[in-house]
C-alpha positions in Angstrom: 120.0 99.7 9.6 118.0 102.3 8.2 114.8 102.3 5.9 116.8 102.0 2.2 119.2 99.3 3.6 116.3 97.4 5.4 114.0 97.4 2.2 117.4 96.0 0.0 117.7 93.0 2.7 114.4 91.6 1.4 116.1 89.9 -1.5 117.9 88.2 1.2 114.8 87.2 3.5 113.6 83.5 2.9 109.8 82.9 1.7 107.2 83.4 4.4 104.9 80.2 4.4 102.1 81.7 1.8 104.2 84.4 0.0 107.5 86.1 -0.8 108.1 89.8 0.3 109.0 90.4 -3.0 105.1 90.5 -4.2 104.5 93.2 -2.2 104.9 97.0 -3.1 108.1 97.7 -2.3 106.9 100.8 -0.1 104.6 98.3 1.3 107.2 95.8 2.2 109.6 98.2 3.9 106.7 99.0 6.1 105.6 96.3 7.0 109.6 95.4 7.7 110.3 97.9 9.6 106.7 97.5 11.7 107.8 94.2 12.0 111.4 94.9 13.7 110.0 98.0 15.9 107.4 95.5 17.4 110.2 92.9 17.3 112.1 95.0 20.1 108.8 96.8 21.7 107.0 93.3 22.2 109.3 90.2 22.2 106.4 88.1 23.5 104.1 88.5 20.8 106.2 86.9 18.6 108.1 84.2 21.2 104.2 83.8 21.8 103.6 82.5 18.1 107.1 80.5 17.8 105.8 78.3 20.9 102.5 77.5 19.4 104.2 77.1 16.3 106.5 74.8 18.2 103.3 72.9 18.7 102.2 72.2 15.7 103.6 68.8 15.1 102.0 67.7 18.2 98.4 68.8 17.9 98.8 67.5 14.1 99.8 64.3 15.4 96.4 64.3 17.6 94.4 66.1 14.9 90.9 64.1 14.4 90.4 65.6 11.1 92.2 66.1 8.0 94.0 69.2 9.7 95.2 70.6 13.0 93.0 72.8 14.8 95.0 75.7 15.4 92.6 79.2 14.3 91.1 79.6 17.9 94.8 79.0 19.5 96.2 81.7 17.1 93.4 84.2 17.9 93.9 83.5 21.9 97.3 85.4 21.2 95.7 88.8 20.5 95.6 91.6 18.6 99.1 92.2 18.7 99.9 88.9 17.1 99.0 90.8 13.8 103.1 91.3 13.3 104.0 88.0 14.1 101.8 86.1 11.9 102.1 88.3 8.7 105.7 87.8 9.3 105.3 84.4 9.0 102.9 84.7 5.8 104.5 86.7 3.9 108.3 87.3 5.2 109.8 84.6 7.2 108.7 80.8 7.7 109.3 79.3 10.8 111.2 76.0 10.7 109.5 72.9 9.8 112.0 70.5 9.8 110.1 66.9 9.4 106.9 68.5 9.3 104.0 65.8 7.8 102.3 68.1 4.9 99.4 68.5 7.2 100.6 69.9 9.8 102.3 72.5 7.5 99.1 73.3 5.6 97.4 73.4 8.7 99.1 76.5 10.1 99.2 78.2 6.4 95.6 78.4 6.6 95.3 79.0 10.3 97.4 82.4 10.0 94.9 83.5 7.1 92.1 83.2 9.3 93.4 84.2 12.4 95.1 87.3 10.5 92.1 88.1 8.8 90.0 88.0 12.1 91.9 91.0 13.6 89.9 93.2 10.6 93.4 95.0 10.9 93.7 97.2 7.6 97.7 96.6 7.7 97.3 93.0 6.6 95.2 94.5 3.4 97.9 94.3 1.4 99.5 91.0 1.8 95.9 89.8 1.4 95.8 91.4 -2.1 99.2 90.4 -2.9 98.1 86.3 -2.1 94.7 87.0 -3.8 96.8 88.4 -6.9 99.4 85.5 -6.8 99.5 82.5 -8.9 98.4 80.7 -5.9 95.2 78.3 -6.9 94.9 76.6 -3.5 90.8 76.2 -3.1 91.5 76.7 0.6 94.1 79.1 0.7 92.0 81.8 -2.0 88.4 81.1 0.1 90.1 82.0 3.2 92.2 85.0 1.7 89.1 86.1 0.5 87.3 86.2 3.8 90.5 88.0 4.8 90.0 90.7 2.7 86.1 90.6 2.8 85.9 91.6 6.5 87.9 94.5 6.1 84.7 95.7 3.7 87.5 98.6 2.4 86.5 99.6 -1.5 89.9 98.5 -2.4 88.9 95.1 -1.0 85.3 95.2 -2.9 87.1 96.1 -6.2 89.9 93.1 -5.4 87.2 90.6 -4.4 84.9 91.2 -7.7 88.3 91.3 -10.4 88.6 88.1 -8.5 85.6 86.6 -9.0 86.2 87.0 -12.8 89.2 84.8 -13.3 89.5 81.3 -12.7 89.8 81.5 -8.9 85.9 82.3 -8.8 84.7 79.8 -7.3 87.2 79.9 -4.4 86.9 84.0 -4.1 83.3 83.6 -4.0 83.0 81.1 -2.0 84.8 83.5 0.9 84.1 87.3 0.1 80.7 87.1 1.8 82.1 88.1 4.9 82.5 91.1 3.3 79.2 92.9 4.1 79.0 95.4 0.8 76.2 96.6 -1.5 78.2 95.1 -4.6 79.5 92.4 -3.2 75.9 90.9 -1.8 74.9 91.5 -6.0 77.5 89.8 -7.1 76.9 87.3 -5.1 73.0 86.9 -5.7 74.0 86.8 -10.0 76.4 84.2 -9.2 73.9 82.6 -7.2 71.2 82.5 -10.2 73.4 81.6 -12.5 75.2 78.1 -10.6 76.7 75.8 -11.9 75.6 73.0 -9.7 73.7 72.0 -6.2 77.3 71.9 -5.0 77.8 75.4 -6.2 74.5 76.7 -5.1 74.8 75.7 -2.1 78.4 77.0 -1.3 77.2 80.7 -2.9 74.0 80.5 -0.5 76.5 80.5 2.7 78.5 83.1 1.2 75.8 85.3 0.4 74.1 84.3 4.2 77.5 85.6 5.3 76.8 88.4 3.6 73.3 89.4 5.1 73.8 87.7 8.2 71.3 89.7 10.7 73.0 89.7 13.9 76.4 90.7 12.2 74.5 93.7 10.9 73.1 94.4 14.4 77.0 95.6 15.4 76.7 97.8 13.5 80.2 98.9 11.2 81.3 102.1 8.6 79.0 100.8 6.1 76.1 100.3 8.1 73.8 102.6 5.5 74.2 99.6 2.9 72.2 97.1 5.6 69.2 97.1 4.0 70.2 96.8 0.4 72.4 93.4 1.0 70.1 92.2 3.4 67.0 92.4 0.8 69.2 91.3 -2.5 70.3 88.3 0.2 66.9 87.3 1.3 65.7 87.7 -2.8 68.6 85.4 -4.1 68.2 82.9 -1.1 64.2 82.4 -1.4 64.8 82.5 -5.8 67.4 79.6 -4.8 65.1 77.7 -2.2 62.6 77.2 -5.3 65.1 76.3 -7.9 66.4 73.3 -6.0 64.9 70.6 -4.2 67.8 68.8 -2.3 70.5 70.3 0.1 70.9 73.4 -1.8 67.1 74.3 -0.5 67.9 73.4 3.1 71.1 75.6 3.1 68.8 78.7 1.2 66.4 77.8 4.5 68.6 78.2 6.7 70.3 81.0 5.3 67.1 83.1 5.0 66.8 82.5 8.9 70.2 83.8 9.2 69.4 87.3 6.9 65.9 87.3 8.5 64.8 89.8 6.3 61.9 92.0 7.4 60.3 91.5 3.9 60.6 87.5 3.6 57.2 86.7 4.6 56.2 88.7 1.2 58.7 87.5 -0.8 57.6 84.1 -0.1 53.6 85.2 -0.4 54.1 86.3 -4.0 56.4 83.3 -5.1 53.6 81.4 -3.3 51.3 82.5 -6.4 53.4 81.1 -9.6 54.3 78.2 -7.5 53.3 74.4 -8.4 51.6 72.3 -5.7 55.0 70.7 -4.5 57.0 74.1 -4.5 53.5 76.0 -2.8 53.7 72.9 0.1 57.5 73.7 0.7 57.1 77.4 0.1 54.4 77.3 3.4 56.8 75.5 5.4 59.3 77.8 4.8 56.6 80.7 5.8 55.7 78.6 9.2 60.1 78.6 9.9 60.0 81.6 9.4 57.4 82.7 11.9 59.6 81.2 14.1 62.8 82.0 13.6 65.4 80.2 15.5 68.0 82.7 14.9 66.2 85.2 16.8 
């Protein structure tokens, strides 16, 4: 079949588990289509690889212990190659579920996100967008798309991530692009962050933007390694301006989230707030001096 009859066959194709073909580009889809059938013939295995675990999934649902099946580190076990496989299951195909509890099928939704996303494979950029631009509203489903996206750290993800984080899937889209480690993203994150909503919200913005700055992350270095500094120092400002704004969980995550950035400037940071601060906020702002002295991240 060649390229034009391929891409025409997509109106054919049944919806993958998170998305149609159909919201892709077209030139996007017949790419990915005809990827998809080339590595179909090159490497059977990778995808007879995914069907079996796939087969599965009604099983380790059945023994789950929480509200979903473990199935993330499982999916990433199968490789870099598995890329194909499980964006064909996202966006072209869905496996069969016959009988499937709801759990188990929202289980491995949400696992192929994540493991798909972990590969940091710029191919899968475009389904990503495509889900993030969707009518889904799925808390789950938009925080882990947005990781997705985040850790490719392209621009075209930075400007998808922050349109985003304007519409009513905010919370969810902020909640996940701090794993990607940009400039903008890291400010975005730190307005957010002075400006929440709730403890609840705080707290979730605080691991986002920890995500963001996260030290030993930084340590392996990447393509936009020049912006270090400026999201680890907007990180560590947010984190400690969060720490002394709230009093309850919200200040233990800030904590520990400083510890993760462990930014070469907190011990100032922390000095100068020291010298506006009331008795009870001074006492806690020490404390938070003495952890940090000791890092346990380090």
């Amino acid at each position: 079949m060649n390229g034009t009859l391929l891409f025409l066959a997509l109106g054919a194709l049944p919806q993958g588990l998170v998305l149609s073909p159909r919201a892709l580009p077209p030139a996007v889809a017949q790419r990915l289509t005809l990827d998809i059938a080339a590595a179909k013939s090159a490497a059977p295995a990778t995808f007879s690889g995914l069907q079996a675990l796939i087969a599965q999934v009604p099983r380790l649902d059945a023994q789950k212990r929480g509200d979903l099946p473990t199935l993330t580190p499982r999916l990433s076990r199968l490789g870099p190659d598995a890329l194909l496989p499980m964006l064909e299951a996202i966006a072209f195909q869905a496996p069969a579920r016959a009988a499937w509890t709801e759990s188990a099928e929202r289980g491995l939704r949400l696992s192929l996100i994540e493991a798909a996303g972990m590969l940091r494979d710029a191919r899968a950029e475009p389904v990503f967008l495509a889900i993030l631009a969707s009518d889904e509203r799925d808390f789950a489903t938009l925080q882990l798309t947005a990781e997705a996206l985040g850790r490719l750290e392209s621009d075209t993800a930075v400007n998808a991530l922050l349109a985003a984080a304007t519409t009513d899937k905010r919370d969810a889209v902020l909640a996940g692009m701090g794993q990607c480690r940009r400039a903008r993203i890291a400010d975005a994150l730190a307005i957010a962050l002075d400006g929440a909503r709730s403890p609840a919200q705080a707290k979730s913005l605080v691991r986002s933007l920890a995500h963001a700055g996260n030290a030993a992350a930084w340590k392996l270095g990447g393509p936009y390694a020049d912006e270090a500094r400026a999201v680890r120092a907007t990180a560590a400002e947010a984190l400690l301006r969060a720490f002394i704004a709230y009093d309850d969980e919200a200040r233990d995550a800030a904590s520990n989230g400083l510890m993760v950035v462990d930014d070469a400037e907190t011990p100032i940071l922390i000095a100068r707030a020291r010298v506006l601060a009331d008795a009870a906020t001074a006492a806690a702002l020490d404390e938070l001096a003495q952890r940090f002295a000791r890092n346990p991240t380090r």
